[in-house]
Residue frames as qw, qx, qy, qz and C-alpha x, y, z in Angstrom:
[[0.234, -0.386, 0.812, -0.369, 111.94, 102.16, 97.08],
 [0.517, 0.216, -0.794, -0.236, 111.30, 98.97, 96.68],
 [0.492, -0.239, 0.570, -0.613, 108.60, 97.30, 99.64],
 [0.888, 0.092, -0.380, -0.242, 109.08, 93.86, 99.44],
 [0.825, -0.536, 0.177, 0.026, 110.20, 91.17, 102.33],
 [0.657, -0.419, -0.554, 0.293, 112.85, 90.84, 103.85],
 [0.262, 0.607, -0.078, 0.746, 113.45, 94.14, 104.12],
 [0.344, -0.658, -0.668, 0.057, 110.95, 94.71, 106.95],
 [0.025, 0.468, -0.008, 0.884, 110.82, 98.31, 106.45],
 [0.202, -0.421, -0.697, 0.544, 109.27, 100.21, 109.06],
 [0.132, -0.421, -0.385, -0.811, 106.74, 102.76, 108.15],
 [0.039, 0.269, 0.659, -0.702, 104.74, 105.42, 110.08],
 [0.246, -0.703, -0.412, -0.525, 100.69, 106.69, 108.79],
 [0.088, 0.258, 0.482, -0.833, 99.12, 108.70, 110.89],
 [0.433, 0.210, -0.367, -0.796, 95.85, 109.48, 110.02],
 [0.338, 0.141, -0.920, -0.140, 95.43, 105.24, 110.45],
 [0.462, 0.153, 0.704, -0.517, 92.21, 105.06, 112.58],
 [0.514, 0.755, 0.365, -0.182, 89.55, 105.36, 109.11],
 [0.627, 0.751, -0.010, -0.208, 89.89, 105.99, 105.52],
 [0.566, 0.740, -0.359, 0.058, 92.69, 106.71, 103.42],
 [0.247, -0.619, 0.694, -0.271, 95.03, 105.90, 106.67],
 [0.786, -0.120, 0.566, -0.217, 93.47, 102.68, 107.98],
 [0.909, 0.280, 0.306, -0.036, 94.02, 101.28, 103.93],
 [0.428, 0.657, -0.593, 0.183, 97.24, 102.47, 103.38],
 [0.498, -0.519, 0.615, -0.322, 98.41, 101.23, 107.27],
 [0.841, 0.322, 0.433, 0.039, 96.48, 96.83, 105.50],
 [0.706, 0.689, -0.163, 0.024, 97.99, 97.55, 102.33],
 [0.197, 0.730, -0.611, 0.235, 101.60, 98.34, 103.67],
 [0.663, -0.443, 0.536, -0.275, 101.28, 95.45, 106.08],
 [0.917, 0.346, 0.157, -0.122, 100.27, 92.94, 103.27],
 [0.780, 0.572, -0.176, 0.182, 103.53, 93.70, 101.65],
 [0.856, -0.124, -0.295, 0.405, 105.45, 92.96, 104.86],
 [0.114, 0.646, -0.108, 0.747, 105.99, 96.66, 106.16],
 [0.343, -0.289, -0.735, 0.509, 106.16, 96.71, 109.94],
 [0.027, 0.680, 0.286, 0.674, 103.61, 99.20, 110.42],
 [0.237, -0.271, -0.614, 0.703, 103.27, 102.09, 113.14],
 [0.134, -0.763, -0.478, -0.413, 99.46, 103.06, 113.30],
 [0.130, -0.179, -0.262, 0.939, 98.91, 106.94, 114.73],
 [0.062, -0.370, -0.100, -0.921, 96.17, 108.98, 115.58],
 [0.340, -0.393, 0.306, -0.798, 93.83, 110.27, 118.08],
 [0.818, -0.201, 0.028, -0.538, 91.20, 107.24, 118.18],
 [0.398, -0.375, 0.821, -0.163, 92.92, 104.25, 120.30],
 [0.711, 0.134, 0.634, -0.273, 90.39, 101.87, 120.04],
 [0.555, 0.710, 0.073, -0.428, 90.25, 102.05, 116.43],
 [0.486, 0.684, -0.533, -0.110, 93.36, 102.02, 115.54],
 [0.424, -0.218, 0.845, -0.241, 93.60, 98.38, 117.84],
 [0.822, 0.265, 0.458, -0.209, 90.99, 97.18, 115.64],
 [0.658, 0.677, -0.311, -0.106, 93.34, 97.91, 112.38],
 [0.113, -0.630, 0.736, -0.221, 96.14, 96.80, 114.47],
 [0.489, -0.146, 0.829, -0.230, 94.61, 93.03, 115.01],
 [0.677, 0.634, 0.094, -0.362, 93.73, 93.15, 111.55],
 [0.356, 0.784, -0.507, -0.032, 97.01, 93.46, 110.74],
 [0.215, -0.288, 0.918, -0.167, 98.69, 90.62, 113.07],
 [0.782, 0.162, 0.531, -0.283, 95.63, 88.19, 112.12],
 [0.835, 0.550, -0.011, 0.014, 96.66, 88.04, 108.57],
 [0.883, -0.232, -0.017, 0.408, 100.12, 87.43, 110.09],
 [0.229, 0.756, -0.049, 0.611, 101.67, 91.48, 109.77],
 [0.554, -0.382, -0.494, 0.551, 103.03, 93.50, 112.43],
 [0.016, 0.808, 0.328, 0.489, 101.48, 96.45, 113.86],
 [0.428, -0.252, -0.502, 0.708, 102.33, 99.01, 116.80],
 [0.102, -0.880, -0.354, -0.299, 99.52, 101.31, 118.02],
 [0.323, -0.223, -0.264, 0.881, 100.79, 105.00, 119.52],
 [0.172, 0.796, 0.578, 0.051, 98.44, 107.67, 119.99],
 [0.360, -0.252, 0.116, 0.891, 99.11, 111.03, 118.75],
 [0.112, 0.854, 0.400, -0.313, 97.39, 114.04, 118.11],
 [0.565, 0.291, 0.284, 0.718, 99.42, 115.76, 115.06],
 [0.101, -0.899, -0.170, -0.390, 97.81, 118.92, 116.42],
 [0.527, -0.840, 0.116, -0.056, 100.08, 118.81, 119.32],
 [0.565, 0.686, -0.457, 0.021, 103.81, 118.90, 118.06],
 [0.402, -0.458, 0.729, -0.313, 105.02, 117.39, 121.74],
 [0.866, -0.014, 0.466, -0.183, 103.13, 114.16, 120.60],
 [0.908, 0.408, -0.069, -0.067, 104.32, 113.61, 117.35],
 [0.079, 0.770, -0.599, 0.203, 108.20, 114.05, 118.92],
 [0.287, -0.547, 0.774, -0.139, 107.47, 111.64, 121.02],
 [0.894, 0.341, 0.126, -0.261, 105.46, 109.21, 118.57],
 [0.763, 0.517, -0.372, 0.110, 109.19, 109.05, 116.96],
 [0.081, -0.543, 0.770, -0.324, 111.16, 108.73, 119.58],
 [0.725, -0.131, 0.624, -0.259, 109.10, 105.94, 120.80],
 [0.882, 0.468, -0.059, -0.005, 109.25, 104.24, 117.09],
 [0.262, 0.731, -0.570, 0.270, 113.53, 105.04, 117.30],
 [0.433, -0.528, 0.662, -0.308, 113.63, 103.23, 120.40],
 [0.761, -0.136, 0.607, -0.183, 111.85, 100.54, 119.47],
 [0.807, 0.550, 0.109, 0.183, 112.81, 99.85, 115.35],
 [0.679, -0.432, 0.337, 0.488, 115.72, 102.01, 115.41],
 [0.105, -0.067, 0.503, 0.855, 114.93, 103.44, 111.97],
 [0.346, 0.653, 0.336, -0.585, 111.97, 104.80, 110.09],
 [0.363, 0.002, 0.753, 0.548, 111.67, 103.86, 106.57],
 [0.011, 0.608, 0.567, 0.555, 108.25, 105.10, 105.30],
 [0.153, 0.439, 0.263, -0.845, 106.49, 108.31, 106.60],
 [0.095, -0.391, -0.592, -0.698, 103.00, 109.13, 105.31],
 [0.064, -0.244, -0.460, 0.851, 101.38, 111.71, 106.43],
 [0.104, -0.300, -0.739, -0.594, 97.54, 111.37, 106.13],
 [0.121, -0.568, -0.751, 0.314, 95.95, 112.91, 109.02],
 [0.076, 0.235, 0.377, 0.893, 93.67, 115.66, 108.20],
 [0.063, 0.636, 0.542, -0.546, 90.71, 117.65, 109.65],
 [0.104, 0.451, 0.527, 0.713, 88.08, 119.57, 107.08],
 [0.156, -0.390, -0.228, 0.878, 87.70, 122.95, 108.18],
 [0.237, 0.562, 0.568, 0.552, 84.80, 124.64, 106.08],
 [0.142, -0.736, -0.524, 0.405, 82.84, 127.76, 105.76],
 [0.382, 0.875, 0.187, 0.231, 82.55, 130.90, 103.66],
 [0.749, 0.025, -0.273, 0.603, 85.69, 133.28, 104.18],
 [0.131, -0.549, -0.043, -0.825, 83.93, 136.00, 105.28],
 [0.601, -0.638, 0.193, -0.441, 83.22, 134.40, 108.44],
 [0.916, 0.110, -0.313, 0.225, 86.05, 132.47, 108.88],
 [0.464, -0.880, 0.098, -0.010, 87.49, 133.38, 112.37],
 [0.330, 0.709, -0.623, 0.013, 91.43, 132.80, 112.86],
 [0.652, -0.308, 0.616, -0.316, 90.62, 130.46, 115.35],
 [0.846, 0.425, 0.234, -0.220, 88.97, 128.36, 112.27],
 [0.526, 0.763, -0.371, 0.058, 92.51, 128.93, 110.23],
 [0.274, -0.561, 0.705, -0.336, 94.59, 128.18, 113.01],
 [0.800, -0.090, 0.483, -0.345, 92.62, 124.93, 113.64],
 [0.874, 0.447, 0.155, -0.111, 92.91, 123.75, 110.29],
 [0.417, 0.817, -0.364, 0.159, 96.59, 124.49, 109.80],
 [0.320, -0.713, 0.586, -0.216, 97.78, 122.85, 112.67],
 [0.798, 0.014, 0.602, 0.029, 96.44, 119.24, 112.03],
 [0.837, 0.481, 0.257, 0.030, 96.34, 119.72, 108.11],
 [0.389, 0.850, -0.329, 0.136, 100.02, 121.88, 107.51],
 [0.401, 0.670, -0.600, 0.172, 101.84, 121.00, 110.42],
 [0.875, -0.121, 0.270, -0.382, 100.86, 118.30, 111.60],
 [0.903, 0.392, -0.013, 0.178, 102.82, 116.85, 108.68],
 [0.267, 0.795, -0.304, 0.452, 105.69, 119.39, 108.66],
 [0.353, -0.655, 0.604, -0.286, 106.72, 118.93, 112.17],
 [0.750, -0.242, 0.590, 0.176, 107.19, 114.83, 111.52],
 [0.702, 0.610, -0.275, 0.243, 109.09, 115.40, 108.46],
 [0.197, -0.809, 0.434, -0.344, 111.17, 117.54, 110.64],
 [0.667, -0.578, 0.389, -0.265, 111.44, 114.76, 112.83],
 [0.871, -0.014, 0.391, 0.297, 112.29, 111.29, 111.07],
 [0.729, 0.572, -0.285, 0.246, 114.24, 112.93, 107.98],
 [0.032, 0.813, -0.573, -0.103, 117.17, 113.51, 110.05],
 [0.614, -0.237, 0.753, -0.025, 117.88, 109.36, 110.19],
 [0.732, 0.669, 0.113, -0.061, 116.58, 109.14, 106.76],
 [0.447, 0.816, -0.366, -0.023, 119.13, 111.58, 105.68],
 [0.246, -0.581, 0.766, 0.125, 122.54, 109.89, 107.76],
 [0.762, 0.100, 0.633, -0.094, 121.08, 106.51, 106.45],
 [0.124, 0.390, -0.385, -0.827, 120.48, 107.77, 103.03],
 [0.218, -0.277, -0.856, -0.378, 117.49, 105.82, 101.98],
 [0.138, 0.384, 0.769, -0.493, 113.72, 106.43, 102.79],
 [0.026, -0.476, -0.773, -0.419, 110.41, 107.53, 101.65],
 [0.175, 0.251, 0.372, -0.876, 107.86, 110.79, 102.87],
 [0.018, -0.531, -0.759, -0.376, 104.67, 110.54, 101.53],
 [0.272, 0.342, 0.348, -0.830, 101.65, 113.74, 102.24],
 [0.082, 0.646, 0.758, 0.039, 98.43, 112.92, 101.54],
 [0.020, 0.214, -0.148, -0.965, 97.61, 116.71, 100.41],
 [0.424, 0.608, 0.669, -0.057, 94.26, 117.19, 97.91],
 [0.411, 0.453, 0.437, 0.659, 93.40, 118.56, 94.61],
 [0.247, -0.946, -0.209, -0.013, 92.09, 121.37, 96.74],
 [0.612, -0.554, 0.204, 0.526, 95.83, 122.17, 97.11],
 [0.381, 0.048, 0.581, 0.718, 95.91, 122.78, 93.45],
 [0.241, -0.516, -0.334, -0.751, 92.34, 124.36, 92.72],
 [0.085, -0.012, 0.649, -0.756, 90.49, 125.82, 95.41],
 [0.097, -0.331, -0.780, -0.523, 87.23, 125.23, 95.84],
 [0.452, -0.569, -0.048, -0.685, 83.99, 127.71, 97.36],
 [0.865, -0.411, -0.137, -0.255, 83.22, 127.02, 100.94],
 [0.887, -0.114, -0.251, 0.371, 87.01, 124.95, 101.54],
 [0.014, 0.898, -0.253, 0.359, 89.25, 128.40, 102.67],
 [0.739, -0.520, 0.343, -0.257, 90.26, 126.96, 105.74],
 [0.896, 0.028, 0.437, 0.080, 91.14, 123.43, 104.04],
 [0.769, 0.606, 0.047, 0.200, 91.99, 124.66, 100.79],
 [0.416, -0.899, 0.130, -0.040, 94.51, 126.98, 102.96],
 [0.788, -0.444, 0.423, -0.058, 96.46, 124.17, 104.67],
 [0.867, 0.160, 0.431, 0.192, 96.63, 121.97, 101.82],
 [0.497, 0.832, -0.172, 0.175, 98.06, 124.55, 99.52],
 [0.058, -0.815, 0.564, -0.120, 100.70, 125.17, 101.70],
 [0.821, -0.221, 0.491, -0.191, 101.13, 121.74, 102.54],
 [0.805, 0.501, 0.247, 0.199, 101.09, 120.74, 98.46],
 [0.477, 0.815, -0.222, 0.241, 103.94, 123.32, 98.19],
 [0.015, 0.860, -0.507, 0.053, 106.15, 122.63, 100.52],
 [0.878, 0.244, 0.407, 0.061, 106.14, 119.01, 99.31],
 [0.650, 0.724, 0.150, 0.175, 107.45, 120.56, 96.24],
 [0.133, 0.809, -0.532, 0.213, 110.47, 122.40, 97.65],
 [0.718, -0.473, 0.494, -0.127, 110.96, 119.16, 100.09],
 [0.911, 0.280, 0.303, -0.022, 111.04, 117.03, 97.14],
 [0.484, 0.828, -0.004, 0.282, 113.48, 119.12, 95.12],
 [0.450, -0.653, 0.603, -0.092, 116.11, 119.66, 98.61],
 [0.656, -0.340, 0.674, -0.014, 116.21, 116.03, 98.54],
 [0.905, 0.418, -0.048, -0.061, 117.09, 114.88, 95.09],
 [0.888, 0.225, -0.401, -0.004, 120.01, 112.57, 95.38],
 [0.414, -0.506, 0.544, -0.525, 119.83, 112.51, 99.05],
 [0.176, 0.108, -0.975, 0.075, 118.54, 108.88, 98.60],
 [0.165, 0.307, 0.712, -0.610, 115.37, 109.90, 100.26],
 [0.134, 0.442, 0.752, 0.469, 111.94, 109.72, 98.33],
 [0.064, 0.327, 0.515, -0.789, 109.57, 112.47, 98.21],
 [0.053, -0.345, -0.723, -0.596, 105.96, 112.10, 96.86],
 [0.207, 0.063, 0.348, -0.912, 102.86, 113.82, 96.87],
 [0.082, 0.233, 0.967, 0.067, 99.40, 112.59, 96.82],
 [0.196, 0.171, 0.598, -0.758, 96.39, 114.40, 95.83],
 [0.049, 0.316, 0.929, 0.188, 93.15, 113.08, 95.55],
 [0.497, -0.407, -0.242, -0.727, 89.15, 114.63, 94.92],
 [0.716, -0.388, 0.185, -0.550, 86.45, 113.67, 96.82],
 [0.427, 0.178, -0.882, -0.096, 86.84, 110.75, 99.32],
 [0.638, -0.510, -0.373, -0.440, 84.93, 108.48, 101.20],
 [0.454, 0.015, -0.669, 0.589, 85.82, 108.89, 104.16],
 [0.261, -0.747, -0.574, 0.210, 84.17, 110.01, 107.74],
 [0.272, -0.419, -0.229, 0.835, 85.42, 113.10, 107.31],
 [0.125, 0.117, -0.255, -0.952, 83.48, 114.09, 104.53],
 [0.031, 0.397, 0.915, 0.068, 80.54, 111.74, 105.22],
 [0.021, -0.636, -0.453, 0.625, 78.43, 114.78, 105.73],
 [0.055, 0.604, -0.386, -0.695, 79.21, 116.29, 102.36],
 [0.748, 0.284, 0.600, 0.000, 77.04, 115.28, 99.28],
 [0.116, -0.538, 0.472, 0.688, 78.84, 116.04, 95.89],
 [0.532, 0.538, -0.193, -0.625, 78.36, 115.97, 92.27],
 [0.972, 0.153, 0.165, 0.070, 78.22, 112.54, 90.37],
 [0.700, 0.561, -0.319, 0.306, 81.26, 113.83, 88.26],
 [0.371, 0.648, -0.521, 0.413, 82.95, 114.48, 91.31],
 [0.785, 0.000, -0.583, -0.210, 82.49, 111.31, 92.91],
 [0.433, -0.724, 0.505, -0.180, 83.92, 110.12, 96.17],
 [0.430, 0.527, -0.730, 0.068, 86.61, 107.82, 95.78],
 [0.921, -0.205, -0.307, 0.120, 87.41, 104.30, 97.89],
 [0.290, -0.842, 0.454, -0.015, 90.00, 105.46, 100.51],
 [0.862, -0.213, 0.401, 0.226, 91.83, 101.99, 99.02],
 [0.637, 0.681, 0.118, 0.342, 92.40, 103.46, 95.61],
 [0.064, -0.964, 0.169, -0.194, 94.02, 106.08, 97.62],
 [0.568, -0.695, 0.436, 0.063, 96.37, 103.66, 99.11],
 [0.870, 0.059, 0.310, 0.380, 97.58, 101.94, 96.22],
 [0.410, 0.871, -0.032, 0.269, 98.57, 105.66, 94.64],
 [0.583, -0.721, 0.374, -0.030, 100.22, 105.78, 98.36],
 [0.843, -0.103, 0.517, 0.112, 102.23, 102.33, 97.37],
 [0.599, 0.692, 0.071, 0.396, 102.86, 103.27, 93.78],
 [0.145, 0.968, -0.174, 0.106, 104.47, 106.46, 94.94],
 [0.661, -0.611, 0.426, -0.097, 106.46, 104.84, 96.96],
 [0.831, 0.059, 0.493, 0.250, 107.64, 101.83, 94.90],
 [0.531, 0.640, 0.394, 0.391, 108.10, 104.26, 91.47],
 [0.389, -0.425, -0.122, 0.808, 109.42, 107.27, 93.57],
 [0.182, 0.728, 0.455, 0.480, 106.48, 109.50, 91.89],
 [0.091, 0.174, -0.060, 0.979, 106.40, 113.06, 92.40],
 [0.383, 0.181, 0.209, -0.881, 103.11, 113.76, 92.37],
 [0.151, -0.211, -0.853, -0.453, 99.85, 111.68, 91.67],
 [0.367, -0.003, 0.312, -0.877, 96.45, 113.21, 91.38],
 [0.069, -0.240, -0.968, -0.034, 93.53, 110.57, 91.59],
 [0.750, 0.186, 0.544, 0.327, 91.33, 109.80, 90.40],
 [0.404, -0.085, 0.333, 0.848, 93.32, 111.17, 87.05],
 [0.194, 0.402, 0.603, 0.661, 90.78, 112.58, 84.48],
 [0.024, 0.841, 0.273, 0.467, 88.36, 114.93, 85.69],
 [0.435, -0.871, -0.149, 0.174, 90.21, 116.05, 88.69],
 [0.506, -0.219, 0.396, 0.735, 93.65, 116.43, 86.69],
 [0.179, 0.670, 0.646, 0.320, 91.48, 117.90, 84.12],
 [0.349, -0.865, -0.353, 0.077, 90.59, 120.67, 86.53],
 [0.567, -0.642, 0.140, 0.497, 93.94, 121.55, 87.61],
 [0.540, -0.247, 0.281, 0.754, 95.16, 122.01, 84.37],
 [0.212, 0.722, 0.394, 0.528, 92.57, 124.12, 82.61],
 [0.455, -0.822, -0.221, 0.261, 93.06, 125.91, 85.89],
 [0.553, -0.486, 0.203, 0.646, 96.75, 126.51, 85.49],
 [0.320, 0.348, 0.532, 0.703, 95.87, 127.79, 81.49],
 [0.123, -0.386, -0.049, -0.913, 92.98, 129.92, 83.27],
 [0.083, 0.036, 0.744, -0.662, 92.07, 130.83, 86.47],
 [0.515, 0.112, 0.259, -0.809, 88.40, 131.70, 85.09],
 [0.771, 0.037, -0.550, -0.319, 87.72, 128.73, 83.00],
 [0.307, -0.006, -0.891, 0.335, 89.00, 126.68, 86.17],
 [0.303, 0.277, 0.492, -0.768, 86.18, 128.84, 88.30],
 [0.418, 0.142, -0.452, -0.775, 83.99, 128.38, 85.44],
 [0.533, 0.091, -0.832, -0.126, 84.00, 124.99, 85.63],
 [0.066, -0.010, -0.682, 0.729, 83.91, 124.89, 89.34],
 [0.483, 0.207, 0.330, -0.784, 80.59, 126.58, 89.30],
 [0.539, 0.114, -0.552, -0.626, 79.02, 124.62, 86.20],
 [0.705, 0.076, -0.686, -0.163, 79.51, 121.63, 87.81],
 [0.483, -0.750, 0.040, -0.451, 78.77, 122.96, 91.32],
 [0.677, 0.251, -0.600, 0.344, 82.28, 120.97, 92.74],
 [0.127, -0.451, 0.465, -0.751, 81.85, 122.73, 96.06],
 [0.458, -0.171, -0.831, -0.265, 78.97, 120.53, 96.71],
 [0.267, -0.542, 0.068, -0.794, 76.45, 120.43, 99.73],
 [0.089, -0.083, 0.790, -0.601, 75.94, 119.42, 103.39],
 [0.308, -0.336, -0.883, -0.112, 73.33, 117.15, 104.28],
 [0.573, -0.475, 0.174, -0.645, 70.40, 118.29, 106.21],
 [0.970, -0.055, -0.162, -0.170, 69.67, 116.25, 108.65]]
């Protein structure tokens, strides 16, 4: 799909207070996407929002808790009323659940499945039907390479995102020549507040949450399947993984990828 004026597509993030959200949410504006910022932190997402209308874009704050499926129903209904259609979905909100899995409670599973599986899942649900009668749009999940290798310590996260990264993969496959795009996105380490706490190996950097949005934008424009960022040592990973599970754990440990929490 093609996101270029006049179209004035309409496109929800969630996820659009910080990181990966807040520079997809500027990016899609820039190229004339009406955006509709979501997620918990108001204020915040007012300050991307007047970001977005100062450099002459158009933004529309709704809060919504993707943990609570009542909000994100009525996040679309309130977008339906007022646009009348839904062109982009990207689902990027996300909560990092950690902790060995031996003392991982269900509470701790639960928690992490609701914002990071279906959170997403329940507003596919919601905007594809209009997608489909239309026959044209775009889904996007933000997912992680954790969805592909797990890593020590992520259970919880790594959990979510698996399931999350697969059913991308059957979503994507339903909808071939439905008209409707379907891409996944996953990235390594990023900078973002949710992992600000979390110091990590040099090779396995944290990323710019912008790089993340132009993979966002690619997918979108190039109708990619899948794009894991950054490519080389986390694509790397995934596929010595998929040749062997123990050289993928091998690795894992050599290069201690789990990485550690700040004191302090």
């Amino acid at each position: 799909m093609k996101i270029t004026p006049p179209q004035q597509l309409v496109g929800i993030v969630t996820g659009a207070s910080s990181g990966i959200g807040r520079h997809t949410a500027l990016l899609l504006a820039r190229k004339g996407v009406r955006v509709v910022l979501a997620s918990r932190d108001v204020s915040r997402l007012e300050e991307c929002a007047l970001e977005i209308r100062g450099a002459g874009g158009e933004a529309t704050v709704i809060r919504t808790d993707v943990a609570d499926g009542a909000q994100i129903r009525t996040l679309v209904r309130e977008v339906m009323a007022h646009y009348g259609r839904i062109d982009l979905c990207v689902c990027n909100a996300g909560s990092y659940v950690r902790g060995k899995i031996k003392d991982v409670t269900p509470e701790d599973l639960e928690a992490s499945f609701r914002v990071n599986f279906f959170g997403s899942a329940v507003l596919i649900r919601e905007v594809l039907p209009q997608m489909l009668a239309r026959g044209t749009g775009h889904i996007v999940a933000v997912t992680s390479v954790d969805g592909k290798k797990g890593l020590p310590l992520d259970g919880p996260y790594v959990a979510a995102k698996s399931a999350m990264t697969g059913y991308m993969d059957v979503l994507r496959q339903e909808l071939r020549g439905s008209g409707v795009g379907v891409s996944t996105i996953l990235p390594g380490r990023v900078d973002t507040p949710m992992i600000a706490h979390l110091r990590v190996p040099l090779i396995s950097a944290k990323i710019n949450g912008a790089r993340v949005a132009r993979a966002v934008v690619r997918a979108i424009e190039r109708n990619r399947a899948e794009i894991i960022i950054p490519f080389f040592g986390p694509k790397f990973l995934v596929v010595v993984s998929a040749v062997s599970a123990r050289a993928g754990d091998f690795l894992t440990r050599l290069f201690k990828l789990e990485g550690e929490e700040k004191s302090g």
